[in-house]
C-alpha positions as a LaTeX table, in Angstrom:
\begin{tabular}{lrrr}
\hline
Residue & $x$ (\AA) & $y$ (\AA) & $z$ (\AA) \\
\hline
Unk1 & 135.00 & 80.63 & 88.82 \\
Unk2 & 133.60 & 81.48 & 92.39 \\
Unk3 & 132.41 & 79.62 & 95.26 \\
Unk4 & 128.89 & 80.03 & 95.49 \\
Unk5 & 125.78 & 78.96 & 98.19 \\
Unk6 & 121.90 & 78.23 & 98.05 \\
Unk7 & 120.40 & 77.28 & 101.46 \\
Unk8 & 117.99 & 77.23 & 104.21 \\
Unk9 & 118.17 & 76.62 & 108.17 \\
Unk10 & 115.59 & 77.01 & 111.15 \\
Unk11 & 116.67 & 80.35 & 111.02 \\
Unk12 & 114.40 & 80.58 & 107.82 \\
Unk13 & 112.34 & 78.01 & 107.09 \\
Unk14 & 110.07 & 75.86 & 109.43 \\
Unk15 & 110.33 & 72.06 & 109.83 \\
Unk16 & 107.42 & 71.42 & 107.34 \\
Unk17 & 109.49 & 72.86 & 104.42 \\
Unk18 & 112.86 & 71.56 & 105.56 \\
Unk19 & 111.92 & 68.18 & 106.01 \\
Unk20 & 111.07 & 67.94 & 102.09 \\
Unk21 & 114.28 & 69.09 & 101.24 \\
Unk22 & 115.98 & 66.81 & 103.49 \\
Unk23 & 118.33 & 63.87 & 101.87 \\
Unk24 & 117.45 & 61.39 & 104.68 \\
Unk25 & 115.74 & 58.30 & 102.33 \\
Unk26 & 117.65 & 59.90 & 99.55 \\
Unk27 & 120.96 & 58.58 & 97.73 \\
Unk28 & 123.29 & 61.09 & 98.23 \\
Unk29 & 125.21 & 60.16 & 95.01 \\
Unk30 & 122.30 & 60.46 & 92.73 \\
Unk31 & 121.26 & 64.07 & 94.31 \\
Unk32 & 125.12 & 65.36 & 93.25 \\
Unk33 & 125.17 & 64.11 & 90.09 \\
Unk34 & 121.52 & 65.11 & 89.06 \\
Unk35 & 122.35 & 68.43 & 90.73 \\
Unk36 & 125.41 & 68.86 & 88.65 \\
Unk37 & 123.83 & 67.91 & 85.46 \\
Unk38 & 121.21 & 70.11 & 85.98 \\
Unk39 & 123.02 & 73.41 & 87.05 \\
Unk40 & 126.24 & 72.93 & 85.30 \\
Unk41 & 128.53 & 73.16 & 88.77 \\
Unk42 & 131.89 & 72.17 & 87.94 \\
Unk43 & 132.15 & 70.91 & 91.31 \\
Unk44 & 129.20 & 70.67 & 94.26 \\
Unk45 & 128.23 & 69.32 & 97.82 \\
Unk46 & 124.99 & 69.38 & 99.77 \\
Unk47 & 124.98 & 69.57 & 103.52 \\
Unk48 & 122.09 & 68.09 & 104.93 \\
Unk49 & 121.35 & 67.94 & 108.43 \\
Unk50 & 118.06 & 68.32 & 110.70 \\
Unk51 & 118.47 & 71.93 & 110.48 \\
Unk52 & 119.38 & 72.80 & 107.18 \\
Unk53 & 120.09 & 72.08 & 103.35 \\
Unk54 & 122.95 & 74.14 & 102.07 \\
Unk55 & 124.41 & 73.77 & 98.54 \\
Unk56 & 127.75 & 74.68 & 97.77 \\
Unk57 & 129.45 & 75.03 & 94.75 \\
Unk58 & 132.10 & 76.29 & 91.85 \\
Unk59 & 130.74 & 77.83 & 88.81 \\
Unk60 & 131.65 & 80.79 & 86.40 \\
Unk61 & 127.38 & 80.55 & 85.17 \\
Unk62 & 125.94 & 83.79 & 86.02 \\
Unk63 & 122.55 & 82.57 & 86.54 \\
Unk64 & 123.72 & 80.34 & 89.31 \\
Unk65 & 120.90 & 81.24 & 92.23 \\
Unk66 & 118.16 & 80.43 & 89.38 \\
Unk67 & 119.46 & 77.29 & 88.35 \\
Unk68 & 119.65 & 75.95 & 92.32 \\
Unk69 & 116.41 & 77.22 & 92.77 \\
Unk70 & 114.88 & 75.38 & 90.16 \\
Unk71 & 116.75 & 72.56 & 91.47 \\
Unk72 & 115.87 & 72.99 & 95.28 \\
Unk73 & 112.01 & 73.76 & 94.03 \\
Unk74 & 111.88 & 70.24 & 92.49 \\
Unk75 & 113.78 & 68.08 & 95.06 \\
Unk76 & 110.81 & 69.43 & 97.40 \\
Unk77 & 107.97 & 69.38 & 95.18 \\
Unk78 & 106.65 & 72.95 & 95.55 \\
Unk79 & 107.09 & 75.72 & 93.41 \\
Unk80 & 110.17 & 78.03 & 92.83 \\
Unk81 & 108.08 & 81.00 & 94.44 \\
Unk82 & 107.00 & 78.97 & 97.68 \\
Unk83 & 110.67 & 77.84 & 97.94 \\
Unk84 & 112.40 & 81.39 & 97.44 \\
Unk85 & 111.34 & 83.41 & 100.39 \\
Unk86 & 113.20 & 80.79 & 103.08 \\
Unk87 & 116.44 & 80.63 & 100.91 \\
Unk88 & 119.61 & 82.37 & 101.51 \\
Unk89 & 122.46 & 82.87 & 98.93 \\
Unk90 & 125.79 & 83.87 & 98.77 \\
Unk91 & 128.59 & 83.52 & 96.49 \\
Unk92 & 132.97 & 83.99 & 97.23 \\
Unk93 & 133.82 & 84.72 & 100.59 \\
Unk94 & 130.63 & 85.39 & 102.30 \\
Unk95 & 129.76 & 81.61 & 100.97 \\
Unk96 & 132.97 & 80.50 & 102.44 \\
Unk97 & 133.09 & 82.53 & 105.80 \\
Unk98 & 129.16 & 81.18 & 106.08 \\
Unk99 & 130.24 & 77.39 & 106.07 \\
Unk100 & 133.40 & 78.04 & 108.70 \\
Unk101 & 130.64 & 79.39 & 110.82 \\
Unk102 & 128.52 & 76.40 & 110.68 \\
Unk103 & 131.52 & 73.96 & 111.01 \\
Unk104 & 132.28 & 76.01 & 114.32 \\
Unk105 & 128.84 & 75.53 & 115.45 \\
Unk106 & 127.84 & 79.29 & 115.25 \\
Unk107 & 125.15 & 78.64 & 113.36 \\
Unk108 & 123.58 & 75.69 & 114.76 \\
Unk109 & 120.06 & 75.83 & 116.74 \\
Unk110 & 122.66 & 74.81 & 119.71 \\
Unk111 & 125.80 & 77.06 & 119.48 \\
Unk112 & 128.83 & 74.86 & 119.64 \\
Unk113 & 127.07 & 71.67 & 119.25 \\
Unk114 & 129.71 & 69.45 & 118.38 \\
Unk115 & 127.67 & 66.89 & 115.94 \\
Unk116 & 127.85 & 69.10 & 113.14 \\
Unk117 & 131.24 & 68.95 & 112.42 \\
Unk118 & 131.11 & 65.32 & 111.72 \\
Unk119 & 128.01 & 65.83 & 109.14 \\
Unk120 & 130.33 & 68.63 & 107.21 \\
Unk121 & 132.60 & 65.16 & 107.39 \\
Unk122 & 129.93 & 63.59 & 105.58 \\
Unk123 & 129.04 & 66.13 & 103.63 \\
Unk124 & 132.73 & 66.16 & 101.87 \\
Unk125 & 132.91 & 62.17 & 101.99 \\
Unk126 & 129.67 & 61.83 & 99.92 \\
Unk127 & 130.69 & 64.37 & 97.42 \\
Unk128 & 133.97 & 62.38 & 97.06 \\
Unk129 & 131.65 & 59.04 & 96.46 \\
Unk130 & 130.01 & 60.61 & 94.05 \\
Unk131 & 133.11 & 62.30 & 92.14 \\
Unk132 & 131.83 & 66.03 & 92.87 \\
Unk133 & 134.20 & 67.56 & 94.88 \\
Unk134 & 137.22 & 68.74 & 92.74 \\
Unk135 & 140.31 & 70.67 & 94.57 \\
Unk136 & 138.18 & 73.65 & 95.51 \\
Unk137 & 135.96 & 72.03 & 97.00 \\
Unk138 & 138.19 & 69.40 & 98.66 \\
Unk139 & 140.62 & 71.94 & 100.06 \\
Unk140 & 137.53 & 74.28 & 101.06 \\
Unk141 & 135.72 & 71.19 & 103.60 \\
Unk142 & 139.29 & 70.38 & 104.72 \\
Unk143 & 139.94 & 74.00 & 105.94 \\
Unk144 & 136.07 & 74.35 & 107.50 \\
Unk145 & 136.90 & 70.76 & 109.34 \\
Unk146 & 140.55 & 72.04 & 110.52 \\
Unk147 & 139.01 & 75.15 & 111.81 \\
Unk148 & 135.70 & 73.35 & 113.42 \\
Unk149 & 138.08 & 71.28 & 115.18 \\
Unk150 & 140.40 & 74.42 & 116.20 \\
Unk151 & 137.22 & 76.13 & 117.24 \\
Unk152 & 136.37 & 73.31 & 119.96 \\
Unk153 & 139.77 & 72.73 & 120.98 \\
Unk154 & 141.09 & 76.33 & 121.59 \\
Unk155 & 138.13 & 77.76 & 122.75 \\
Unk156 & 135.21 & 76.69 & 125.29 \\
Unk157 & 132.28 & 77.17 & 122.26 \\
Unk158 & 131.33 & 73.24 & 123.01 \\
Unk159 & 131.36 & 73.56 & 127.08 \\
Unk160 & 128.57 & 72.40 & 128.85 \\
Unk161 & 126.32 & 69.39 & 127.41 \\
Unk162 & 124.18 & 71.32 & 125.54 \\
Unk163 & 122.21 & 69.50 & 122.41 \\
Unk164 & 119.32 & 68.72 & 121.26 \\
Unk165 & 119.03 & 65.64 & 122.76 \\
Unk166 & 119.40 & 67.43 & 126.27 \\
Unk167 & 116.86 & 70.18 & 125.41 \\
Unk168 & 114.02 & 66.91 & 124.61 \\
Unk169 & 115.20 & 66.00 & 128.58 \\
Unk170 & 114.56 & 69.22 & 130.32 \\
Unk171 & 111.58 & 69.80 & 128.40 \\
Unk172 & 110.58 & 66.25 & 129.91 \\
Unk173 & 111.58 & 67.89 & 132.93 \\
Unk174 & 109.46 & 70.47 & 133.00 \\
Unk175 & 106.17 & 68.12 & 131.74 \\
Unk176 & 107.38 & 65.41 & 134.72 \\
Unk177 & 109.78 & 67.27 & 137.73 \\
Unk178 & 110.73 & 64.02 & 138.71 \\
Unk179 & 111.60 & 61.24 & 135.79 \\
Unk180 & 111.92 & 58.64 & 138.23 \\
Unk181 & 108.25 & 57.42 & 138.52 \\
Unk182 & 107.62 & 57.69 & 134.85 \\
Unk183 & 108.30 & 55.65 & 131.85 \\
Unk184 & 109.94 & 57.11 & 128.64 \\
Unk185 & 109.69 & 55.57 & 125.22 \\
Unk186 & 112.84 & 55.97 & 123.07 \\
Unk187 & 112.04 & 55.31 & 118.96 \\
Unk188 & 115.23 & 55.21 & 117.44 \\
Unk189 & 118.45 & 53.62 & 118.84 \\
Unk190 & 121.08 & 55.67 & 116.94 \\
Unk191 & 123.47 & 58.47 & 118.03 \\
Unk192 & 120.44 & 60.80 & 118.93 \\
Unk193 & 118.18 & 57.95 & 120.81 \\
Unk194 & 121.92 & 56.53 & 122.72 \\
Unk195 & 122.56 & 60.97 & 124.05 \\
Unk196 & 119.10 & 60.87 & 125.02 \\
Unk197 & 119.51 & 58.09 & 127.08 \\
Unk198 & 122.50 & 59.29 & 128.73 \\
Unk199 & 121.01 & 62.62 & 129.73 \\
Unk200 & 117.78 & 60.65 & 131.16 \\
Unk201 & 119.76 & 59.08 & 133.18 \\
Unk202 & 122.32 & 62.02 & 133.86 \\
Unk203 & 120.99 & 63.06 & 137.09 \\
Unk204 & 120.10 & 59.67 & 138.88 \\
Unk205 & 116.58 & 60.05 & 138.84 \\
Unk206 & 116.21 & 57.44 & 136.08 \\
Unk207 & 112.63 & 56.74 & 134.31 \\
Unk208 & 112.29 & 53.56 & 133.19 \\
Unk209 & 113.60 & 53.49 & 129.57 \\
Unk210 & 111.98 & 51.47 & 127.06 \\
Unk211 & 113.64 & 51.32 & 123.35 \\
Unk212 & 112.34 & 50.55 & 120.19 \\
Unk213 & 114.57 & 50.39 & 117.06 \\
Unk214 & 113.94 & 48.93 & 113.68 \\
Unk215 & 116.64 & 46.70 & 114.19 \\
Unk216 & 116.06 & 44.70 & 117.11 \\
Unk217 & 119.57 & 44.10 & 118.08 \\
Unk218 & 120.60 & 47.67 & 118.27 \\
Unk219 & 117.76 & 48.46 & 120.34 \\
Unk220 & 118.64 & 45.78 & 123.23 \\
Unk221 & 122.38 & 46.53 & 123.25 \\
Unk222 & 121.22 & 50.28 & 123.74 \\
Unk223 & 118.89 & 48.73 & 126.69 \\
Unk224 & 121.30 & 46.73 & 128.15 \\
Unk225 & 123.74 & 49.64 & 128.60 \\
Unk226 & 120.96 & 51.76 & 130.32 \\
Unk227 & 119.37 & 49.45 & 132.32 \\
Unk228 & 116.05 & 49.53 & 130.25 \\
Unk229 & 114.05 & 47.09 & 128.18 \\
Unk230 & 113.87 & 47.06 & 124.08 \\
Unk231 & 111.11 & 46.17 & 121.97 \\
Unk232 & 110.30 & 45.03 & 118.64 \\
Unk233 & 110.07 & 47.71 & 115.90 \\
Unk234 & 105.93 & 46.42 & 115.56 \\
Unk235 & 105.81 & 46.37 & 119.09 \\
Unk236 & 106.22 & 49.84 & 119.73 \\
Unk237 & 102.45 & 51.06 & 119.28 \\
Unk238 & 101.45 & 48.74 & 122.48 \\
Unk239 & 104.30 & 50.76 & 123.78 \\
Unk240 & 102.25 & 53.98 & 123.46 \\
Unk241 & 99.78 & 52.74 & 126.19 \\
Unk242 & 102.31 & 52.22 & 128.94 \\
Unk243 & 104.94 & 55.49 & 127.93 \\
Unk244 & 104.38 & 58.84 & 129.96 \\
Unk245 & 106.82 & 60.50 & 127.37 \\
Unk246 & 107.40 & 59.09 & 123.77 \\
Unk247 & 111.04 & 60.53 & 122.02 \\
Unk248 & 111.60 & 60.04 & 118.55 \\
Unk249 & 114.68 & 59.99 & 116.26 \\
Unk250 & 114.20 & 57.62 & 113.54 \\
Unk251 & 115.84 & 58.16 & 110.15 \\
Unk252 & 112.65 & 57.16 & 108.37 \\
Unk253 & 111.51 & 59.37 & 105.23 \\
Unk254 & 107.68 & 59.36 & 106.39 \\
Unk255 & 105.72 & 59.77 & 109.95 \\
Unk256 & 106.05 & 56.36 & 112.31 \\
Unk257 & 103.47 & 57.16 & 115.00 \\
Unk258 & 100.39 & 58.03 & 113.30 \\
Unk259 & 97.15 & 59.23 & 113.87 \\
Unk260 & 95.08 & 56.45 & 114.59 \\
Unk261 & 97.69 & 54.77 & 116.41 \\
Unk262 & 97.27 & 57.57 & 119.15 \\
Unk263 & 93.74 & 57.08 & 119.46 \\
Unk264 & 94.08 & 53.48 & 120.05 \\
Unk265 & 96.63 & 53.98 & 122.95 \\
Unk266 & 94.00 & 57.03 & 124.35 \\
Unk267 & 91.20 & 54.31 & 124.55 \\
Unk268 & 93.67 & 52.04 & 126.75 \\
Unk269 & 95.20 & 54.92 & 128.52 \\
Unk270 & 91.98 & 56.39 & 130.51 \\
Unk271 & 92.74 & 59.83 & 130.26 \\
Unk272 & 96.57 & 59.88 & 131.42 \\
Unk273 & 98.60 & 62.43 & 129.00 \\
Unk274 & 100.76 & 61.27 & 126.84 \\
Unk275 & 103.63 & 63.41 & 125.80 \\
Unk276 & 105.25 & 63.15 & 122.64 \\
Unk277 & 108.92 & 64.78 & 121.39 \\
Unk278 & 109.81 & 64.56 & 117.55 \\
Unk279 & 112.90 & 65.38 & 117.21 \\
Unk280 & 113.01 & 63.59 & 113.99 \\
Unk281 & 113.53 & 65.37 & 110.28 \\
Unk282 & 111.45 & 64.25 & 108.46 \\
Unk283 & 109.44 & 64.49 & 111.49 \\
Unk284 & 108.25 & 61.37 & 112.66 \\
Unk285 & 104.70 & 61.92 & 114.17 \\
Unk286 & 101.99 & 62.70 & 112.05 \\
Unk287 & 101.50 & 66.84 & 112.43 \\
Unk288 & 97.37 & 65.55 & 113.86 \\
Unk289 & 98.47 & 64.51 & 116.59 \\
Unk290 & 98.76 & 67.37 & 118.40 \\
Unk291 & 95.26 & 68.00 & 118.03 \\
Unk292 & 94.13 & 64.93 & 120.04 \\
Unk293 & 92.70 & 65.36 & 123.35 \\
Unk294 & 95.25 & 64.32 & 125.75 \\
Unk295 & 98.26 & 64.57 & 123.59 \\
Unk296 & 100.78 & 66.85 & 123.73 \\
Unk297 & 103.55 & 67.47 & 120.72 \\
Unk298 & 106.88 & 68.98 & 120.27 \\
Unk299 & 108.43 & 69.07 & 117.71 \\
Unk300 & 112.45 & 69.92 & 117.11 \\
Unk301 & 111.50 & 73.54 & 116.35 \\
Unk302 & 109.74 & 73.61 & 119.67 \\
Unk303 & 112.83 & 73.15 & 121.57 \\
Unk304 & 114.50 & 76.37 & 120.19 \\
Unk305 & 113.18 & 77.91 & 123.76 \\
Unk306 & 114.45 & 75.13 & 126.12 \\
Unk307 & 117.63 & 75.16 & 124.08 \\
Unk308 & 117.61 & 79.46 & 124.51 \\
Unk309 & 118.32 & 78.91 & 128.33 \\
Unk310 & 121.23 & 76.68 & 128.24 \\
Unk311 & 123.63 & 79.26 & 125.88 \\
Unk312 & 124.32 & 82.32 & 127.91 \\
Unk313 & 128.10 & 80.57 & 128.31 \\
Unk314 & 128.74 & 79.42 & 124.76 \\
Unk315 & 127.54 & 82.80 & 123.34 \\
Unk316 & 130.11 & 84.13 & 125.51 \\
Unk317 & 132.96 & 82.12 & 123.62 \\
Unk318 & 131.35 & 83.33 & 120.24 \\
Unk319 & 133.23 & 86.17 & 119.84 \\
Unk320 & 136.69 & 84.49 & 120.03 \\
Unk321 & 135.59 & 81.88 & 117.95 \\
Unk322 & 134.71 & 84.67 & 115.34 \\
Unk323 & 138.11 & 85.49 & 115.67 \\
Unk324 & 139.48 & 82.07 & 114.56 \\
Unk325 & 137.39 & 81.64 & 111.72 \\
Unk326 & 138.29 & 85.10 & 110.22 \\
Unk327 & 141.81 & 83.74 & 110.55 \\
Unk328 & 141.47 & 80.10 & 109.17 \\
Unk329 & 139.14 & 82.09 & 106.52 \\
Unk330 & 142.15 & 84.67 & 105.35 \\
Unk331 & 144.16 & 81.22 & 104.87 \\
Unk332 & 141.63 & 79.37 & 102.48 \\
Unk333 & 141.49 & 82.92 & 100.98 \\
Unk334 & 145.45 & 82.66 & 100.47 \\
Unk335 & 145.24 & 79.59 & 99.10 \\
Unk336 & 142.49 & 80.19 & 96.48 \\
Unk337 & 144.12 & 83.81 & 95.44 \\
Unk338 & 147.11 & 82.28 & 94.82 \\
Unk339 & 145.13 & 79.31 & 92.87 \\
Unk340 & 143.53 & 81.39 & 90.92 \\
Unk341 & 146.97 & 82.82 & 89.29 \\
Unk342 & 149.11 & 80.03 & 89.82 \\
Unk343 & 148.67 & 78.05 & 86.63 \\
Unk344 & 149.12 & 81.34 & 84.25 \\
Unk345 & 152.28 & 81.76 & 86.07 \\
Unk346 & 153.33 & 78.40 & 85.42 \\
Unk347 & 152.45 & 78.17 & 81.71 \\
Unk348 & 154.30 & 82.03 & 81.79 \\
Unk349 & 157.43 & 79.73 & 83.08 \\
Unk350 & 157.27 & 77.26 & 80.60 \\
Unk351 & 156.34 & 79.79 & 77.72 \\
Unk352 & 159.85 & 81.32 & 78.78 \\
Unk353 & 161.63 & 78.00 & 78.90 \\
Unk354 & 160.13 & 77.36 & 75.57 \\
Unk355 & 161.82 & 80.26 & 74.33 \\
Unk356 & 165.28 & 79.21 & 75.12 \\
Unk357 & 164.49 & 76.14 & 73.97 \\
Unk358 & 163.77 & 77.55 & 70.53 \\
Unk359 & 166.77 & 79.96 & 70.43 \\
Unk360 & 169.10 & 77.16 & 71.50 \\
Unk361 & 168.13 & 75.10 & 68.68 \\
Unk362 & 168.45 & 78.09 & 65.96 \\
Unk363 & 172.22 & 78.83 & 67.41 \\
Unk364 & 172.96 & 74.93 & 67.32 \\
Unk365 & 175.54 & 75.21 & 64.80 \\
Unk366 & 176.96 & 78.52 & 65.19 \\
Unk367 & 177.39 & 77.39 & 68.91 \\
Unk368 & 178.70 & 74.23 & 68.04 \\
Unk369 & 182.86 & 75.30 & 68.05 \\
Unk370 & 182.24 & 75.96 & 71.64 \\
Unk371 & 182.83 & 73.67 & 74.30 \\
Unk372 & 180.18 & 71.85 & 76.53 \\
Unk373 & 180.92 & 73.88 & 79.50 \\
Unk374 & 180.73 & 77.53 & 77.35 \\
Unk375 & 177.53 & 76.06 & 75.64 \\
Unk376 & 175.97 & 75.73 & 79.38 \\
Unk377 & 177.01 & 78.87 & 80.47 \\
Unk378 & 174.83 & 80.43 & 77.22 \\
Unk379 & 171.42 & 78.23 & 77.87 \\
Unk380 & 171.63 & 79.63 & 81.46 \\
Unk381 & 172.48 & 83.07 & 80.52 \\
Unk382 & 169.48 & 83.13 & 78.01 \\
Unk383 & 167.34 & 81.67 & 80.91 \\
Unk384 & 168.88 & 84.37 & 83.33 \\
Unk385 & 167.45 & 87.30 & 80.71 \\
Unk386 & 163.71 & 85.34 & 79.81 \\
Unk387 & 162.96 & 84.84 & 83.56 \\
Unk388 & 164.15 & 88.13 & 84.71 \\
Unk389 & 161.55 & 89.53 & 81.30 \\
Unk390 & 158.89 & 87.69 & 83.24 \\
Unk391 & 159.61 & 88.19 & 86.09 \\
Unk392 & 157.78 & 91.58 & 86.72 \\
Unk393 & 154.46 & 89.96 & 85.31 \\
Unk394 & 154.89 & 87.56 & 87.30 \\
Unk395 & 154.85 & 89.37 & 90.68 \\
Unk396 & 152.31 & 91.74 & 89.08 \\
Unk397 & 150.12 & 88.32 & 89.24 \\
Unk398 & 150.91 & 87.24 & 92.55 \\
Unk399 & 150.27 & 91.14 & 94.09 \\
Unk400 & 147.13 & 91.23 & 91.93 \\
Unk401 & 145.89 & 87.90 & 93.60 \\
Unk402 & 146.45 & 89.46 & 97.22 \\
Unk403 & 144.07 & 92.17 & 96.55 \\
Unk404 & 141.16 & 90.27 & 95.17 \\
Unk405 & 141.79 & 91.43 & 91.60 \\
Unk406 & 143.87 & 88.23 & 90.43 \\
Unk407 & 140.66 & 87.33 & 87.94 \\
Unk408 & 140.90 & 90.08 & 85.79 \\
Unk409 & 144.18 & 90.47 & 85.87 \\
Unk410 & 144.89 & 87.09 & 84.60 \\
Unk411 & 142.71 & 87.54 & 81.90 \\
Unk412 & 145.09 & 90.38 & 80.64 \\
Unk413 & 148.08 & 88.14 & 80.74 \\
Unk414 & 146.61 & 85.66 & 79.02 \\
Unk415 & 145.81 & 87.18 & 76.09 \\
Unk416 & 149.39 & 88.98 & 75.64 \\
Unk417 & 151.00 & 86.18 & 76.10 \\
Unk418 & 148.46 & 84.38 & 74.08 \\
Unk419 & 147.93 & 81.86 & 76.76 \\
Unk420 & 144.58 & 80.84 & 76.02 \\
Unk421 & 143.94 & 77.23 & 74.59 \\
Unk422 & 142.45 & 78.08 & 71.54 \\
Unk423 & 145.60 & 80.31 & 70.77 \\
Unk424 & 148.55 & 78.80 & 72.29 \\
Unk425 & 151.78 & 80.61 & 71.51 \\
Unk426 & 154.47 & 78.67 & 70.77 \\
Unk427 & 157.66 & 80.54 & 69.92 \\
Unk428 & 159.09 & 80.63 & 66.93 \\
Unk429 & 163.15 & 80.32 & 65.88 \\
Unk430 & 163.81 & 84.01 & 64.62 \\
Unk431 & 166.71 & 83.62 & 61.47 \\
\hline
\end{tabular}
């Protein structure tokens, strides 16, 4: 069995492809289960977030990177070969030390961002929903959270209110210098729309803020606490004339601001620019767009620069945060080696139990003339001698386990002590 990982980031792949692997419009439960039907995991999790779809996974299957290929290929409806060139893989600890550095935010387009510890959160709840997270991988998300969290609190990784959300406001910046005289257009009132809205208005120069959220409700609390005005979710196109700067965030599976759309709101606009920031996956303006005269569109890999200038401190704090990891990663690593041995040693400990057992009952009656007290003192001297016999292959386990070689060597054991289940040994009552 080994931990094992299939993925790809906007370190590798561009937003086209990622969006298609994306689980946003997706039931989370379905994808684990119809992943671990068709790659035999014994236990799995998909991470999911704007930036990335990683895979993790137990399996002993040696054809492992194949069969998540294949898998990967058809969740995004191109071919294995188009797919294979933007994944990474890994398998044992570079798998594991690879998720502790995305839970610390080392990995993220914005080092230390702090939002995605709470998707690994996710990650592990939905694999618990959906029944595919045994003890590995249970015990592996609780370390990576632990040391996410230790990673924030110990160090200054997360200083400074750097994100995503603030990279779509200073590149609004640099398109307006002053915010103040301009009005912005916020689609999408959840956690990314409500930390856009706070930066707008970080540096009292305040646009006017207009929101427009499928659900109506949400989108006029959100207005209300910024001092803006929220529209209806069918509204929002008439919204397109008035907005110097449109920001998206929607979770919606397919493009909201289309084509046509634009070229309505051009007619109306007379030649003012209208300045659009996806920072949506899937994205949610139509790619064209960009192409229209007077339109100008970002997109969330087009704020990789804007987010470049805001690091210089966090990358700083990488280092010690390497540190950590490598010492939260040496205690998962603890825990696993001594998983890996731990129940040959027990069934070792009961085989030798069993042995008394079977002894005792062969001496019953020559042992029966002595007295209670005598008779215990022979049971625990017989269990004295069988666990000091195992003893040494015992400790032979636990020091193979600390070097990495506890596999193999339990493999041994098991077959001379005839462990295995298709050849239990049960011992027998010599006469």
């Amino acid at each position: 069995m080994r931990i094992v990982l299939v993925g790809l980031s906007h370190k590798t792949a561009p937003v086209q492809l990622r969006e298609k692997l994306s689980l946003y419009g997706r039931s989370p439960a379905d994808t684990l289960q119809g992943l671990r039907s068709a790659t035999h995991l014994d236990e799995c999790a998909i991470l999911s977030t704007c930036n990335r779809t990683e895979i993790y996974g137990l399996t002993r299957e040696e054809d492992w990177q194949e069969q998540l290929l294949e898998f990967m290929a058809r969740q995004a409806h191109v071919s294995p070969g188009h797919l294979q060139d933007h994944l990474y893989s890994f398998e044992g600890t570079p798998a594991v030390r690879h998720l502790f550095r995305v839970s610390a935010g080392l990995d993220s387009m914005v080092v230390g961002e702090g939002q995605i510890l709470a998707q690994v959160k996710e990650t592990l709840q939905a694999a618990q929903d959906a029944d595919t997270a045994g003890t590995t991988i249970h015990t592996l998300f609780q370390h990576v959270i632990a040391s996410g969290k230790r990673a924030r609190t110990e160090t200054e990784i997360g200083r400074g209110a750097v994100s995503i959300s603030l990279a779509a406001v200073q590149l609004a910046k640099q398109i307006f210098q002053r915010l103040s005289n301009h009005v912005v257009l916020l689609v999408g009132a959840g956690e990314t729309g409500e930390q856009t809205a706070k930066m707008l208005l970080a540096d009292g120069a305040a646009p006017q803020i207009l929101v427009c959220n499928r659900t109506y409700e949400r989108a006029e609390a959100l207005a209300q606490q910024f001092g803006g005005a929220a529209l209806p979710y069918d509204r929002f196109p008439e919204a397109l004339v008035r907005a110097d700067i449109v920001i998206t965030s929607t979770g919606a599976p397919h493009a909201i601001v289309t084509v046509e759309q634009l070229r309505q709101a051009l007619r109306a606009r007379r030649g003012r620019p209208l300045f659009l920031i996806d920072i949506a996956v899937p994205r949610d303006v139509e790619p064209a767009a960009g192409d229209l005269e007077d339109v100008y569109l970002y997109n969330i890999d087009d704020l990789q620069a804007v987010v470049a200038e805001s690091l210089a401190g966090r990358q700083m704090e990488a280092g010690r945060v390497e540190e950590l990891i490598e010492e939260d990663l040496r205690k998962f690593q603890r825990w696993l080696r001594d998983r890996e041995v731990a129940p040959t040693i027990q069934q070792i400990q009961q085989w030798a139990s069993s042995v008394v057992d079977a002894e005792q009952a062969r001496l019953g009656v020559q042992l029966a003339h002595l007295s209670e007290r005598d008779r215990e003192k022979v049971e625990a001297a017989l269990r004295v001698v069988t666990n000091r016999l195992v003893l040494p292959t015992i400790l032979h386990l636990k020091e193979a386990a600390n070097s990495g070689n506890g596999y193999h060597e339990v493999e041994s054991v098991r077959r001379i002590y005839r462990l295995n289940q298709s050849d239990e040994a049960e011992p027998e009552a010599q006469g």
